[in-house]
DOGUVEX-898226 format. One record per residue: residue in three letters; x, y, z of N, C-alpha, C in turn. Coordinates in Angstrom, 3 decimals, padded with zeros to 6 digits. Example, Ala and Ser with C-alpha at 12.3 -4.5 7.8 and 13.67 -1.06 7.14 Angstrom:
  type      n.c1      n.c2      n.c3     ca.c1     ca.c2     ca.c3      c.c1      c.c2      c.c3
   ala   013.190  -005.690   007.800   012.300  -004.500   007.800   013.200  -003.300   007.800
   ser   012.850  -002.250   007.080   013.670  -001.060   007.140   012.900   000.030   007.870
! end
This chain:
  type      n.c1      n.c2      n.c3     ca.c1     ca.c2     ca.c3      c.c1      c.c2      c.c3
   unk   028.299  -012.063   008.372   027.342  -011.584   007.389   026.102  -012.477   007.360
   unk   026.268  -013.745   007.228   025.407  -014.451   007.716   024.156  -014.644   008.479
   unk   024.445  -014.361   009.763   024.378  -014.248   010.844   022.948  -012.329   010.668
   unk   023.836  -011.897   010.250   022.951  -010.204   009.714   021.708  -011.310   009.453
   unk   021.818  -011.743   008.323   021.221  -011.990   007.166   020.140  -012.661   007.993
   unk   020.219  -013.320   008.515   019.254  -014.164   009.180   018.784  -013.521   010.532
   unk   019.434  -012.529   011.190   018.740  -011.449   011.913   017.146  -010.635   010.954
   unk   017.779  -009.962   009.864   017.026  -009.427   009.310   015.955  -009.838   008.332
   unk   016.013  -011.268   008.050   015.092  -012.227   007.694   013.572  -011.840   008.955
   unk   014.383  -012.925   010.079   013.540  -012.706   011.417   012.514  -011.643   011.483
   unk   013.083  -010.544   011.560   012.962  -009.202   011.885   011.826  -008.511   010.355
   unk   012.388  -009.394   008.927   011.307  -009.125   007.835   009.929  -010.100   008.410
   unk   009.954  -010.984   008.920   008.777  -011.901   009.141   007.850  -011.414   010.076
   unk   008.857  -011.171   011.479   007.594  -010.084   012.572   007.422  -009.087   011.757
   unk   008.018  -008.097   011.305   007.050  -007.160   010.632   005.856  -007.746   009.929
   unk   005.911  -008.564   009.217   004.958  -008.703   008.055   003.546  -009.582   009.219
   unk   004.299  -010.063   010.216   003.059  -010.693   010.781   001.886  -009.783   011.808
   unk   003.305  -008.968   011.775   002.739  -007.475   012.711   001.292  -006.439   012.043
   unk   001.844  -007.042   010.381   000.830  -005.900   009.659   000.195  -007.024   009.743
   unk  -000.237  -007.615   009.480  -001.479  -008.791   009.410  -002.110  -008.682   010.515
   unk  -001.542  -008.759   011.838  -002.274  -008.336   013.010  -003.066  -007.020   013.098
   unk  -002.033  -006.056   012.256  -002.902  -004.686   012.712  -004.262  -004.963   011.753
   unk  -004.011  -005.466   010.665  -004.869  -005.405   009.336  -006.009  -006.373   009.982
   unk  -005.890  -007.175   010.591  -006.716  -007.944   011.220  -007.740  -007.148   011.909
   unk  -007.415  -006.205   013.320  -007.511  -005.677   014.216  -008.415  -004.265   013.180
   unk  -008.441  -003.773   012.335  -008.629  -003.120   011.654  -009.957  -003.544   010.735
   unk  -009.928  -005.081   010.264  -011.447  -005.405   009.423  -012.467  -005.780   010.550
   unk  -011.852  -005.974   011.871  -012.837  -006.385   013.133  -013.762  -005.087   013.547
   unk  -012.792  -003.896   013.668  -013.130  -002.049   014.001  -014.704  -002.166   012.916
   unk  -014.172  -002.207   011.354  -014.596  -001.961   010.848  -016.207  -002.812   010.401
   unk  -015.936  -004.058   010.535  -017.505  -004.577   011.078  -017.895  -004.242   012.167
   unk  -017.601  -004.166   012.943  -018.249  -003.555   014.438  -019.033  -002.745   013.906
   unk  -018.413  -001.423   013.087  -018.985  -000.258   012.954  -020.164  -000.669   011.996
   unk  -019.935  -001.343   011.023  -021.216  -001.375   010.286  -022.514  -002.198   011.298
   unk  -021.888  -003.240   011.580  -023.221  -003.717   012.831  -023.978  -002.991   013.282
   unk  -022.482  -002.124   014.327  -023.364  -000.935   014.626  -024.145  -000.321   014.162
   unk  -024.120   000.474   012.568  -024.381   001.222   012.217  -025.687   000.949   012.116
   unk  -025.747  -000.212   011.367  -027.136  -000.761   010.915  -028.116  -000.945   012.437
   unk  -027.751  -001.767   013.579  -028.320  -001.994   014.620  -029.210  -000.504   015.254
   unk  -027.850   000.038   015.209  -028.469   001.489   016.532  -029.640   002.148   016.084
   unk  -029.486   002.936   014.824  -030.463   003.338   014.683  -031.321   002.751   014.312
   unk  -031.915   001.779   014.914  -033.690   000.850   014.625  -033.857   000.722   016.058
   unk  -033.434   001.499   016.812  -033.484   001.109   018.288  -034.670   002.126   018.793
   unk  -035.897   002.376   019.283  -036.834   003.260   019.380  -036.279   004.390   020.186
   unk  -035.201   004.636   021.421  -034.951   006.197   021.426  -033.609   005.971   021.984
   unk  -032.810   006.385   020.824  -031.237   006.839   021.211  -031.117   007.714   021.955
   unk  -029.860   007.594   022.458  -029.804   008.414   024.007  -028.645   009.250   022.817
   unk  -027.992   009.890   023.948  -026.842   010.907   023.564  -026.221   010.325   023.046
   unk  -025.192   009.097   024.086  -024.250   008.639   023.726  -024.090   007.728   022.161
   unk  -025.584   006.676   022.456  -025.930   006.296   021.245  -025.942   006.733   019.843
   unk  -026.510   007.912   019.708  -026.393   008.907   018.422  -024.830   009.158   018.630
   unk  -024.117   009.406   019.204  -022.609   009.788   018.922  -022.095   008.663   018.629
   unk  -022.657   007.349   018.830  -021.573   005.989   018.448  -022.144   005.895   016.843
   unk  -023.174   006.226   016.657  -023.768   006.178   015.473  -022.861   007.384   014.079
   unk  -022.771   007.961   014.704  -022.388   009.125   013.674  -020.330   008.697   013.881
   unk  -020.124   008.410   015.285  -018.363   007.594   015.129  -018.539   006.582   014.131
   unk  -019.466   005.603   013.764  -019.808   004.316   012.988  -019.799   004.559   011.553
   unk  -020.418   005.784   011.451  -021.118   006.224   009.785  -019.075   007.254   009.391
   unk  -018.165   007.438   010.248  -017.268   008.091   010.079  -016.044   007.023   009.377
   unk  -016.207   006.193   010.267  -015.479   005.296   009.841  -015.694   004.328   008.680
   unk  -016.638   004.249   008.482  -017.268   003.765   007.281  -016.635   004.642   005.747
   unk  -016.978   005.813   006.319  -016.934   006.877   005.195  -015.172   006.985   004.635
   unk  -014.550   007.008   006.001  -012.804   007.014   005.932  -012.239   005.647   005.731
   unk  -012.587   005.162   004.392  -012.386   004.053   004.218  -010.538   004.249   003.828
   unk  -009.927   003.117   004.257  -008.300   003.430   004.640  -007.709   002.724   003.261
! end
């Protein structure tokens, strides 16, 4: 029983370090996007792709989690 016990300790700790990683990985996305957001459009002529990273940027912003 023991032995469980301290399996599933383990096993509570990677999880919890796991969400910290994603949560990490997740406030990095999310400055990117505002950088972005703010950067691109002051740029004198967005191309295609540009306006589509712009409007992915302003999405994610908006779908705040």
């Amino acid at each position: 029983m023991f032995v469980f016990l301290s399996q599933l300790r383990s096993i509570q700790k990677i999880h919890k370090m796991y969400n910290m990683y994603i949560h990490n990985i997740i406030m990095v996305i999310r400055l990117a996007a505002i950088e972005l957001s703010d950067i691109l459009p002051h740029t004198l002529s967005l191309s295609r792709g540009a306006q589509e990273a712009v409007r992915a940027c302003q999405t994610v912003l908006s779908d705040e989690c």
